[in-house]
N, CA, C and O atoms as a DFTB+ gen file, in Angstrom:
608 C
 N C O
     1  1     -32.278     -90.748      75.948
     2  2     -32.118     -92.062      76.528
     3  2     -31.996     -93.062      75.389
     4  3     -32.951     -93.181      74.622
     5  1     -30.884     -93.799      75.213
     6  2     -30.711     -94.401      74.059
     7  2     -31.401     -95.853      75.013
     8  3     -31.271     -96.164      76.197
     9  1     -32.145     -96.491      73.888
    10  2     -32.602     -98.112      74.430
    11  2     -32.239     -99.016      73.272
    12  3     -32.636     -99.052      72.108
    13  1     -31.267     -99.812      74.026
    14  2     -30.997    -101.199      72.876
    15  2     -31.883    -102.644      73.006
    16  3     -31.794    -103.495      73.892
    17  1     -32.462    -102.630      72.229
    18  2     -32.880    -103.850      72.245
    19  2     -32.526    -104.914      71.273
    20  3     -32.033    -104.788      70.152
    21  1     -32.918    -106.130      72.003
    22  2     -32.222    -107.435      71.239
    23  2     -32.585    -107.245      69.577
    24  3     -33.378    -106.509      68.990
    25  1     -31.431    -108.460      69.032
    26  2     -32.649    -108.142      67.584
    27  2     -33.280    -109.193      67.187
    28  3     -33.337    -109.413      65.977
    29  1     -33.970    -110.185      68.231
    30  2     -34.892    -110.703      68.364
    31  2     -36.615    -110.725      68.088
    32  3     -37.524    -111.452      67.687
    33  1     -36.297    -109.246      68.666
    34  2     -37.938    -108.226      68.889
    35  2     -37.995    -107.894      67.310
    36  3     -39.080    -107.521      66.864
    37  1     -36.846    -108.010      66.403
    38  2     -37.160    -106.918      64.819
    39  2     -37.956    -105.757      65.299
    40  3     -38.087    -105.289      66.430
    41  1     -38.419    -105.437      64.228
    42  2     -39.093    -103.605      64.314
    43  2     -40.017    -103.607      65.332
    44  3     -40.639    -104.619      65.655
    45  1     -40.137    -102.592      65.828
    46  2     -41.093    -102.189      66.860
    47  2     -40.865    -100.651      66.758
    48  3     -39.992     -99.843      66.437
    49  1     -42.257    -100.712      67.252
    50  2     -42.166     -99.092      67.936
    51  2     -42.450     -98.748      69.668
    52  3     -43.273     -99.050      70.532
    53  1     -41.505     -98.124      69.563
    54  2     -41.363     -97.719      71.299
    55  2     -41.777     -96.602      71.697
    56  3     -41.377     -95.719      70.938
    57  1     -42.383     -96.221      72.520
    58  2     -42.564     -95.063      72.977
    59  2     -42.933     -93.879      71.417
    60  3     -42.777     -92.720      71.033
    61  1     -43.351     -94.856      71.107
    62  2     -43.838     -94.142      69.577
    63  2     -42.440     -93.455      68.618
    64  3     -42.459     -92.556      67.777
    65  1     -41.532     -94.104      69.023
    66  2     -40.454     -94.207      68.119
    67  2     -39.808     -95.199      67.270
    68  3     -39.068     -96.064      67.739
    69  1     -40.063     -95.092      66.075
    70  2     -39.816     -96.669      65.025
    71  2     -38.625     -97.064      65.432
    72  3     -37.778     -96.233      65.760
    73  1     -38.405     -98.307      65.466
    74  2     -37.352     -99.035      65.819
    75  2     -36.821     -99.835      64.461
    76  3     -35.960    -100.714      64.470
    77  1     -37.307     -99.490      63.654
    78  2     -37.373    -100.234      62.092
    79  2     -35.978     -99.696      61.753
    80  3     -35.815     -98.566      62.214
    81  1     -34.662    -100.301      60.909
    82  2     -33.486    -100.229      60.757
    83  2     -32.454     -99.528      61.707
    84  3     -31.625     -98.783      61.185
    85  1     -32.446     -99.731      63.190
    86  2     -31.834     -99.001      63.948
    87  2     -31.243    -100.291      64.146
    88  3     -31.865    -101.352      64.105
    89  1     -29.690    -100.121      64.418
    90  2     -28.992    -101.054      64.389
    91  2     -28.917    -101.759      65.884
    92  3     -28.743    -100.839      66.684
    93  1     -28.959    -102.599      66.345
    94  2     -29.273    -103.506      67.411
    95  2     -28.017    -103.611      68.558
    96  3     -27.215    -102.701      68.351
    97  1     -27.789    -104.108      69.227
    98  2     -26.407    -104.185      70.286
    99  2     -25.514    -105.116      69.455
   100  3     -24.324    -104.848      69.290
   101  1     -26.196    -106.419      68.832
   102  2     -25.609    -107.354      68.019
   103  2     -25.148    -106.712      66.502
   104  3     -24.298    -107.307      65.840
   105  1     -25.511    -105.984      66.215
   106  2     -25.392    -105.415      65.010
   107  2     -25.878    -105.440      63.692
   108  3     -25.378    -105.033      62.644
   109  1     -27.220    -106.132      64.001
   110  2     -28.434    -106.980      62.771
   111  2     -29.034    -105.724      62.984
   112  3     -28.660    -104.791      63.695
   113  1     -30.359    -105.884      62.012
   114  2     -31.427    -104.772      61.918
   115  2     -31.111    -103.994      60.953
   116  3     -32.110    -103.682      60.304
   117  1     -29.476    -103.217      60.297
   118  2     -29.840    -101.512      59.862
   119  2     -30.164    -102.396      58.401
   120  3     -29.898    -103.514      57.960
   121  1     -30.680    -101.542      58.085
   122  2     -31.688    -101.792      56.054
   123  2     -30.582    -101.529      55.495
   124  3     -29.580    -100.939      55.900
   125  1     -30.898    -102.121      54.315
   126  2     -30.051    -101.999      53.292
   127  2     -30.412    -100.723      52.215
   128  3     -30.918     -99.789      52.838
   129  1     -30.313    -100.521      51.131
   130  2     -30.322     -99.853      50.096
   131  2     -31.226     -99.545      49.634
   132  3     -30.836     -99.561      48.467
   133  1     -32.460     -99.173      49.570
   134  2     -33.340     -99.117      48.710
   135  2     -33.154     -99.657      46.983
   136  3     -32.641     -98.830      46.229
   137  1     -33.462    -100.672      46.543
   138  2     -33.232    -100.827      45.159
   139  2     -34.238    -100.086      44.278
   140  3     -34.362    -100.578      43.156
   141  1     -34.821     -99.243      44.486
   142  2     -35.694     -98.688      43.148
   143  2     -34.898     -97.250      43.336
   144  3     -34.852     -96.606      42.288
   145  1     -34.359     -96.723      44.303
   146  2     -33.688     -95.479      44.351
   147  2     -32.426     -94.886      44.122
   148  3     -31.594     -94.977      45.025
   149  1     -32.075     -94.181      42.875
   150  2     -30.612     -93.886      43.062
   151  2     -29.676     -93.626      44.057
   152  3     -29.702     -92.482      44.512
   153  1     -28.673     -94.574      44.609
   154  2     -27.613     -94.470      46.138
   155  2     -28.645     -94.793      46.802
   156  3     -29.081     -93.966      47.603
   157  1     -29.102     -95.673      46.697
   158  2     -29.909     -96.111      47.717
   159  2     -30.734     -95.346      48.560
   160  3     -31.341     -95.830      49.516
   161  1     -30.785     -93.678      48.092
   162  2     -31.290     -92.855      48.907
   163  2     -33.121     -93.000      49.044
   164  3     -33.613     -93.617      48.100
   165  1     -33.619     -92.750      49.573
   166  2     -35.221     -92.722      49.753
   167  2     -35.582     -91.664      49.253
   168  3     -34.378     -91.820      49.049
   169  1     -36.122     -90.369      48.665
   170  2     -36.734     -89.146      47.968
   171  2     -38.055     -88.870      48.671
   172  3     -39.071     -89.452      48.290
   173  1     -38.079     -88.160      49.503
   174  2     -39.701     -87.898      50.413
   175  2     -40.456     -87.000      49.078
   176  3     -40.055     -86.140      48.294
   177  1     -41.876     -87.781      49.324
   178  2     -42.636     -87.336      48.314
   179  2     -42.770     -85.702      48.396
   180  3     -42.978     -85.003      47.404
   181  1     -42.654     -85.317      49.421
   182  2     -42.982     -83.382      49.320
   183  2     -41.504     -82.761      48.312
   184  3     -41.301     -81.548      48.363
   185  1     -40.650     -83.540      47.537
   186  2     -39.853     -82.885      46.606
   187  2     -39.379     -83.563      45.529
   188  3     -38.274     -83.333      45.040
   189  1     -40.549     -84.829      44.907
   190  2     -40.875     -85.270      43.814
   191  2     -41.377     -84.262      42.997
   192  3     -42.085     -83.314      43.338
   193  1     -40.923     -84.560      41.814
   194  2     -41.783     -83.999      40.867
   195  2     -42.043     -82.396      41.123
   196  3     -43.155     -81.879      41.015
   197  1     -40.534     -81.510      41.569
   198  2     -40.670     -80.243      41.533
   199  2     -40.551     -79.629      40.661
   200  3     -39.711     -80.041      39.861
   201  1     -41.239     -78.414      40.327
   202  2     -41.426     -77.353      39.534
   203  2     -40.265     -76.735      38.891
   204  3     -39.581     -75.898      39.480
   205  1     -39.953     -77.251      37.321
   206  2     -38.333     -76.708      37.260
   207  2     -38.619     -75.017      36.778
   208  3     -37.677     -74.224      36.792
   209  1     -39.573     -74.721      36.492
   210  2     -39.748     -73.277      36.355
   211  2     -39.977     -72.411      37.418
   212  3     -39.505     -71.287      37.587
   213  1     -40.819     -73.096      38.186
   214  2     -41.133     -71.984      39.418
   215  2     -39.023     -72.116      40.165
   216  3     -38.679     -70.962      40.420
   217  1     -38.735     -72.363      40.241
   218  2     -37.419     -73.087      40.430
   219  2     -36.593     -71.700      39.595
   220  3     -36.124     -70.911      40.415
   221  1     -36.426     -71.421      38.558
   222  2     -35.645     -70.753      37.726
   223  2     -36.426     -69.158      37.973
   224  3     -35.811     -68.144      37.644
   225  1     -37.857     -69.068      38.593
   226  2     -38.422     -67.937      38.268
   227  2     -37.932     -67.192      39.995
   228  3     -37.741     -66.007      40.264
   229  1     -37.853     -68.316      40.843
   230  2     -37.806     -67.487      42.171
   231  2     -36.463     -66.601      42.712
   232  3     -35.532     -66.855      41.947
   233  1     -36.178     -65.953      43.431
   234  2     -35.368     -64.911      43.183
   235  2     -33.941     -65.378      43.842
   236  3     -34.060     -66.093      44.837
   237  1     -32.958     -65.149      43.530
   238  2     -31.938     -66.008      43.826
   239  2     -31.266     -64.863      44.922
   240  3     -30.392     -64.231      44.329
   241  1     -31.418     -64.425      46.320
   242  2     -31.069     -63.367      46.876
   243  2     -29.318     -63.794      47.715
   244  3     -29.407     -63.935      48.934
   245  1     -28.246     -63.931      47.268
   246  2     -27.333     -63.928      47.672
   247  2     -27.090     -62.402      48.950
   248  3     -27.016     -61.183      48.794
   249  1     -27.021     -63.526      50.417
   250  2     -27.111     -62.544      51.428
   251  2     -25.671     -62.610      52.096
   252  3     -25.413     -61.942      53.098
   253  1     -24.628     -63.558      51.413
   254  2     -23.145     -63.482      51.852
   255  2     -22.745     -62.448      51.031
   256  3     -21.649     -62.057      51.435
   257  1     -23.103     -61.837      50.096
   258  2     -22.395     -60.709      49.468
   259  2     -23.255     -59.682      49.721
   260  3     -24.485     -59.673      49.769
   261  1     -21.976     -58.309      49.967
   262  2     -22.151     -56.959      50.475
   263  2     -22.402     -56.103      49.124
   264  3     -21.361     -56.223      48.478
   265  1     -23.362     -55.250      48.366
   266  2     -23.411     -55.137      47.027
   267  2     -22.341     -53.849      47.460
   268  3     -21.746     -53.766      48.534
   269  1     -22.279     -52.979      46.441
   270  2     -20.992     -52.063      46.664
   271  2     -21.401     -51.195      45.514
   272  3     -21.759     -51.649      44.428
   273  1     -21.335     -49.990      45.794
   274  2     -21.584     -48.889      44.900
   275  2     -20.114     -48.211      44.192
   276  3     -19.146     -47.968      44.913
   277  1     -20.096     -47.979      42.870
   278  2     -19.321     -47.858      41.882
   279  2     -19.498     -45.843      42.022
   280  3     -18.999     -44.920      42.666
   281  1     -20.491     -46.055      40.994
   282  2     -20.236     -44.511      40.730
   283  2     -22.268     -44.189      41.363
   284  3     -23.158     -44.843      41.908
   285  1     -22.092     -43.005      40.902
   286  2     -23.901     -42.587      40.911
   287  2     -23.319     -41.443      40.045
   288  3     -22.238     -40.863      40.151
   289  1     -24.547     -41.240      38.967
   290  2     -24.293     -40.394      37.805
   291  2     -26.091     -39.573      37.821
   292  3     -27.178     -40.141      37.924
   293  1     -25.782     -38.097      37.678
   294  2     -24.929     -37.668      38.155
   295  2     -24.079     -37.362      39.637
   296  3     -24.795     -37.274      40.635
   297  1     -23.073     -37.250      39.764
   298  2     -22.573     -36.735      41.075
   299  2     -22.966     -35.269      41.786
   300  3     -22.347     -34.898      42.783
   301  1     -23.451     -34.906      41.522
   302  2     -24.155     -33.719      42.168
   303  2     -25.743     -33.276      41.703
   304  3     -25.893     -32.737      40.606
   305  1     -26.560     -33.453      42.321
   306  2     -27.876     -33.516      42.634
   307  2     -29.240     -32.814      43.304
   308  3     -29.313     -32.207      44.372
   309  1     -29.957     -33.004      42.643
   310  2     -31.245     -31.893      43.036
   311  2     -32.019     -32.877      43.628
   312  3     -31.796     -34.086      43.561
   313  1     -33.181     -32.186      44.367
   314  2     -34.401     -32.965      44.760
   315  2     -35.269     -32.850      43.846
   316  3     -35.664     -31.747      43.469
   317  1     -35.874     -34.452      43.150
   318  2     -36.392     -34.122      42.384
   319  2     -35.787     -35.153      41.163
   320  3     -36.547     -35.863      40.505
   321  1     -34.346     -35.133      40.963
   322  2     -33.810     -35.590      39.848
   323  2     -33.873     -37.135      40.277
   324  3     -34.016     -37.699      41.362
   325  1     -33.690     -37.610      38.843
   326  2     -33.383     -39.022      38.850
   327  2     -31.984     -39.111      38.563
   328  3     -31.402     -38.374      37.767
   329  1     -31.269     -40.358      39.471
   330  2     -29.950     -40.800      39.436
   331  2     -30.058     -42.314      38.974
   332  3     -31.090     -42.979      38.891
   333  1     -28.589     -42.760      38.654
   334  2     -28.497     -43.960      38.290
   335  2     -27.048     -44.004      39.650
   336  3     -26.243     -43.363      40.325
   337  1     -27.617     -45.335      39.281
   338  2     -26.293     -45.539      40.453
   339  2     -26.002     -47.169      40.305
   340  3     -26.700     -48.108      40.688
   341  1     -24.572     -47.171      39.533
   342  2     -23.894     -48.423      39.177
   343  2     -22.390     -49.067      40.118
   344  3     -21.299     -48.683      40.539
   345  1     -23.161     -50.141      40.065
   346  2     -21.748     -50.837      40.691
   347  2     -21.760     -52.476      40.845
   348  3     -21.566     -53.029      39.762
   349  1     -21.990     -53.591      42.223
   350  2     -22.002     -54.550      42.314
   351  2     -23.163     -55.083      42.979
   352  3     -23.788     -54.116      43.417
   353  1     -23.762     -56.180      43.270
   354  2     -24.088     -57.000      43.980
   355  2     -25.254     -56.749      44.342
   356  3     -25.730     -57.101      45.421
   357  1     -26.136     -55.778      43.016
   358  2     -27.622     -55.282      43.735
   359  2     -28.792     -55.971      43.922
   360  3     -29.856     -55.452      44.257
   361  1     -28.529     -57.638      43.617
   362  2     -29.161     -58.680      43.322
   363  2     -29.764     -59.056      41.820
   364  3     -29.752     -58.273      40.871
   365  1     -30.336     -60.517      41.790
   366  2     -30.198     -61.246      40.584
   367  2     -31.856     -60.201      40.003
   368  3     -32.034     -59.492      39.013
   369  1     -32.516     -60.467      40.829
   370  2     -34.123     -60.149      40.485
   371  2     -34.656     -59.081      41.636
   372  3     -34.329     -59.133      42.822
   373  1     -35.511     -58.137      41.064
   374  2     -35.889     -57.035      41.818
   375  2     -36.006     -57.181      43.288
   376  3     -35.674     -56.372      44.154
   377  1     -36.547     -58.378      43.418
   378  2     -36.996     -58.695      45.236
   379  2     -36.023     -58.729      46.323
   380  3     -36.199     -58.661      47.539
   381  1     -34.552     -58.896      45.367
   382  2     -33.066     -59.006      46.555
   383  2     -33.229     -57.207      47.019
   384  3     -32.966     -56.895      48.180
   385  1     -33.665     -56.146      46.028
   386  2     -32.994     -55.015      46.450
   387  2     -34.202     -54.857      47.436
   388  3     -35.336     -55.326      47.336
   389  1     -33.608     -54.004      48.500
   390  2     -34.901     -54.180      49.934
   391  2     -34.539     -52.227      49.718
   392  3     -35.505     -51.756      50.319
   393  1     -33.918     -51.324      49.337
   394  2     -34.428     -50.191      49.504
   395  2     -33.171     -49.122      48.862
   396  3     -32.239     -49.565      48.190
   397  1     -33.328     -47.713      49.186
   398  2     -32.623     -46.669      48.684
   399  2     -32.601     -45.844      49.696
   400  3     -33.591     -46.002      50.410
   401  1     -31.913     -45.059      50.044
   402  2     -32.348     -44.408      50.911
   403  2     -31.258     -43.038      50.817
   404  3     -30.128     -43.527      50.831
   405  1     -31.183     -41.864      50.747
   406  2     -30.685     -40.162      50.795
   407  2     -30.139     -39.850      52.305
   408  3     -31.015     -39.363      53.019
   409  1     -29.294     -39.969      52.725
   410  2     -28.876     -39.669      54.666
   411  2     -29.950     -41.004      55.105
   412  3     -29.791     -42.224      55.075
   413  1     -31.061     -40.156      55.504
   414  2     -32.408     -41.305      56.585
   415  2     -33.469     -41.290      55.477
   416  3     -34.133     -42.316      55.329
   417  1     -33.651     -40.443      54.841
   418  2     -34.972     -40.083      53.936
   419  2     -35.012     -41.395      52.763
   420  3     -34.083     -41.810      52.071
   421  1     -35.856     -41.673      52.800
   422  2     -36.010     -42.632      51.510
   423  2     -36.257     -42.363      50.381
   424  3     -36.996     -41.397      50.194
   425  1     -35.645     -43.240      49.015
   426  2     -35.615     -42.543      48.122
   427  2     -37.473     -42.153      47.480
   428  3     -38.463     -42.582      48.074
   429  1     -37.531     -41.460      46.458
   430  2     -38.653     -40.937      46.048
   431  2     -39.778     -41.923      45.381
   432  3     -41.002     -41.837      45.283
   433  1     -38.657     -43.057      44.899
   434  2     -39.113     -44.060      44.147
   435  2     -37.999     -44.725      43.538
   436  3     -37.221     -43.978      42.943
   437  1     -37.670     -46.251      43.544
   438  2     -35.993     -46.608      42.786
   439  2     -37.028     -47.801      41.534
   440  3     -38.185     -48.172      41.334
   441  1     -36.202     -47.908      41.213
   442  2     -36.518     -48.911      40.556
   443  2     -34.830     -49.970      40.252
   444  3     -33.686     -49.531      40.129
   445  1     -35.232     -51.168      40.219
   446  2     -33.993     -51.981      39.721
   447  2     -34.141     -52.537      38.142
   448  3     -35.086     -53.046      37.539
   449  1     -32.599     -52.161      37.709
   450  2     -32.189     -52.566      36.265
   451  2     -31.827     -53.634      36.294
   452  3     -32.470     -54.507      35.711
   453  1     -31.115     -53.812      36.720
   454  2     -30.519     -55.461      37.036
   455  2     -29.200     -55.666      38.152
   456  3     -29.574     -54.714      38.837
   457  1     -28.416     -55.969      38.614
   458  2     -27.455     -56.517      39.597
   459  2     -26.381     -55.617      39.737
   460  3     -25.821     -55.679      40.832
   461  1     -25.798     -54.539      38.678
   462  2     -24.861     -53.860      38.523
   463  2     -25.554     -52.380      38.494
   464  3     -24.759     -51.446      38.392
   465  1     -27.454     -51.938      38.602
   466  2     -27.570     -51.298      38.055
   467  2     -29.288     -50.739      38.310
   468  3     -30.289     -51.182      37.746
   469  1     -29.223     -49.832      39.161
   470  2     -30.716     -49.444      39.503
   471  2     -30.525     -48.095      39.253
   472  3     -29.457     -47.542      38.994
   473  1     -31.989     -47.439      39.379
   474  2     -32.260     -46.258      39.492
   475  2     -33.080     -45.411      40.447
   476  3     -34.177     -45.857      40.781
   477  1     -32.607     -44.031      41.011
   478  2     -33.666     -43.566      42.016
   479  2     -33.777     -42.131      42.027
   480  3     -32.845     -41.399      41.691
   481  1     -35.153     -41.626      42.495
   482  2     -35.230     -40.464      42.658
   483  2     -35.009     -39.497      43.882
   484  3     -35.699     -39.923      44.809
   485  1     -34.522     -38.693      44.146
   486  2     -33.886     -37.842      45.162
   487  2     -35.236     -37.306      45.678
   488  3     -36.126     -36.792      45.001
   489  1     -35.219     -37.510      46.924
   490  2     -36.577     -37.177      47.611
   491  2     -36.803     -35.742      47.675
   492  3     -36.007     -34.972      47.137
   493  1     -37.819     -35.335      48.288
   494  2     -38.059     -33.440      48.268
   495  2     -37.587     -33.644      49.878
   496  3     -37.620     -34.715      50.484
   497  1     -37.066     -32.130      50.503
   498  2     -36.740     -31.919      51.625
   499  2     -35.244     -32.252      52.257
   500  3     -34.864     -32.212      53.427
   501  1     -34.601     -32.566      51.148
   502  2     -33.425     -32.611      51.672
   503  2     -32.516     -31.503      51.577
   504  3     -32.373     -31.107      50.420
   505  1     -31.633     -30.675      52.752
   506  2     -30.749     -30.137      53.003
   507  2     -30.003     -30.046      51.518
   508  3     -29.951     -30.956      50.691
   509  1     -29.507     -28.873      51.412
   510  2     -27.674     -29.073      50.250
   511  2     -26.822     -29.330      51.043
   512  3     -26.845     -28.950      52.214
   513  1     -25.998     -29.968      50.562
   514  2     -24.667     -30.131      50.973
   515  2     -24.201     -31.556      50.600
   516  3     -24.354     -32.076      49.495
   517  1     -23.473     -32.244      51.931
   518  2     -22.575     -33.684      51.744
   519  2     -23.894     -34.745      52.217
   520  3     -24.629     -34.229      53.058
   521  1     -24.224     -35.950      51.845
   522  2     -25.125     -36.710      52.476
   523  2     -24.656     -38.183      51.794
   524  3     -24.016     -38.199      50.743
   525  1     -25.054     -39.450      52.524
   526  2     -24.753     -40.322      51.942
   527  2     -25.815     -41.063      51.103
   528  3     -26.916     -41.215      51.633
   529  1     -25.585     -41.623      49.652
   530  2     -26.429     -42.267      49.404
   531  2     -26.246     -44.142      49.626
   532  3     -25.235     -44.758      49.289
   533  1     -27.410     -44.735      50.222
   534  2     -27.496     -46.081      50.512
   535  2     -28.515     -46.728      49.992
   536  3     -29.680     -46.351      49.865
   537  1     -27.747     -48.265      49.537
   538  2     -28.459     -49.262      48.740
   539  2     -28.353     -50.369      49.515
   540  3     -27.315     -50.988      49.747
   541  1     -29.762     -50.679      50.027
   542  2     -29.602     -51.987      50.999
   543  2     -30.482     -53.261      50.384
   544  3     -31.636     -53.332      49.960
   545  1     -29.624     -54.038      50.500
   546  2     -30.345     -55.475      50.147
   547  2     -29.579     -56.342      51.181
   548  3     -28.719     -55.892      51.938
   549  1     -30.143     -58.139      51.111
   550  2     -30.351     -59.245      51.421
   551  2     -28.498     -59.466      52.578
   552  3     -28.157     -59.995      53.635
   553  1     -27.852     -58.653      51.444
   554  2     -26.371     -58.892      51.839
   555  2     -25.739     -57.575      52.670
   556  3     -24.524     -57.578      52.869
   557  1     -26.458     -56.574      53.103
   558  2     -26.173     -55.728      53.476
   559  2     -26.512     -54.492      52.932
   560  3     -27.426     -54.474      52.107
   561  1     -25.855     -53.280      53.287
   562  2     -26.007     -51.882      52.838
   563  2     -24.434     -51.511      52.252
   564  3     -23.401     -51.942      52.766
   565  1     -24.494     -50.686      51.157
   566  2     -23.475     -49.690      50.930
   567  2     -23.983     -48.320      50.598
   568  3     -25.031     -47.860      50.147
   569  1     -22.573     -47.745      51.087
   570  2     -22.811     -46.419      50.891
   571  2     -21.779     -45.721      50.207
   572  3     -20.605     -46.089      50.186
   573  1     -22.259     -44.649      49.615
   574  2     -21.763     -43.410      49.085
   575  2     -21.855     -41.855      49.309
   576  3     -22.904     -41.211      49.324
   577  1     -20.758     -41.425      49.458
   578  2     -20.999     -39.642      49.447
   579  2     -21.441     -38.754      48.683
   580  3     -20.562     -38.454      47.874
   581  1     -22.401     -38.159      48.527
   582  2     -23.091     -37.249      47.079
   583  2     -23.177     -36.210      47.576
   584  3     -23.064     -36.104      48.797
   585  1     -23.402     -35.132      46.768
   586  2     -23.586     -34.006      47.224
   587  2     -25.011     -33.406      46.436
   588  3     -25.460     -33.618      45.310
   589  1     -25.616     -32.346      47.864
   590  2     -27.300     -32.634      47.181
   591  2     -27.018     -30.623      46.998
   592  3     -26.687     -29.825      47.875
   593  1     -27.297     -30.396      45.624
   594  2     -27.556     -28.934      45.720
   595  2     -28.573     -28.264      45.823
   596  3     -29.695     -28.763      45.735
   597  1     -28.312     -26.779      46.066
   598  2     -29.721     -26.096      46.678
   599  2     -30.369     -26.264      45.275
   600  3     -29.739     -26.411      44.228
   601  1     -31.934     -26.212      45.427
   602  2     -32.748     -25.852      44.072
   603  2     -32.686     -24.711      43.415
   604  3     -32.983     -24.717      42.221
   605  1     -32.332     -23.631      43.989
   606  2     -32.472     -22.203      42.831
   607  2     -31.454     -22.542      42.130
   608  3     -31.112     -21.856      41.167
């Protein structure tokens, strides 16, 4: 319900809604500029004086990009072994990558190198043969085809 009032009344509050620079039917009332503020903008105190480190330290998780797997070295694999597995978009800082995973089985343990570049271990109990390996983070999952060989 929009309510115009004259601009006679100046500021008020209505119905517990400030009426302070809302522009009037006549067209008096809206504020001007703030002069102590750059563009005249106002700066709410809850983002004065923020933290330029905590700022640079928190994790920058780009969730419009799909990361994308390059190679995994080696290409044929035991349970048990550690793989590397290089390519794109695995995030800036450890906290973007959300997991690893062998077909459904999760990996044994991954760890992240950096954005182009983690590492993981091939869980116990997996089948030989064709299976996919998947790297999921913030921006999605990719996958790859590996092949897991028997242990003897």
């Amino acid at each position: 319900m929009l309510l115009r009032i004259p601009y006679l009344f100046g500021p008020l509050i209505f119905f517990g809604i400030s009426l302070i620079g809302v522009a009037s039917s006549s067209g008096q009332g809206a504020s001007g500029p703030a002069a102590d503020e750059p563009g005249g903008f106002v700066i709410p105190e809850s983002i004065k004086g923020f933290d330029e480190q905590k700022v640079k330290n928190d994790p920058i998780c780009d969730s419009s990009v799909r990361p994308k797997i390059e190679h995994v070295i080696p290409d044929e694999m035991k349970t048990g072994d550690t793989v590397v597995v290089q390519g794109k978009y695995f995030g800036k800082k450890k906290e973007c990558l959300h997991g690893v995973t062998f077909g459904s089985e999760p990996a044994k343990a991954f760890s992240f190198v950096d954005d182009e570049r983690l590492e993981a271990i091939v869980p116990e109990g997996l089948r030989s043969g064709m299976t996919f390996l998947n790297v999921e983070t913030g921006g999605g999952t990719a996958r790859k085809g590996i092949l897991i060989q028997s242990k003897d």
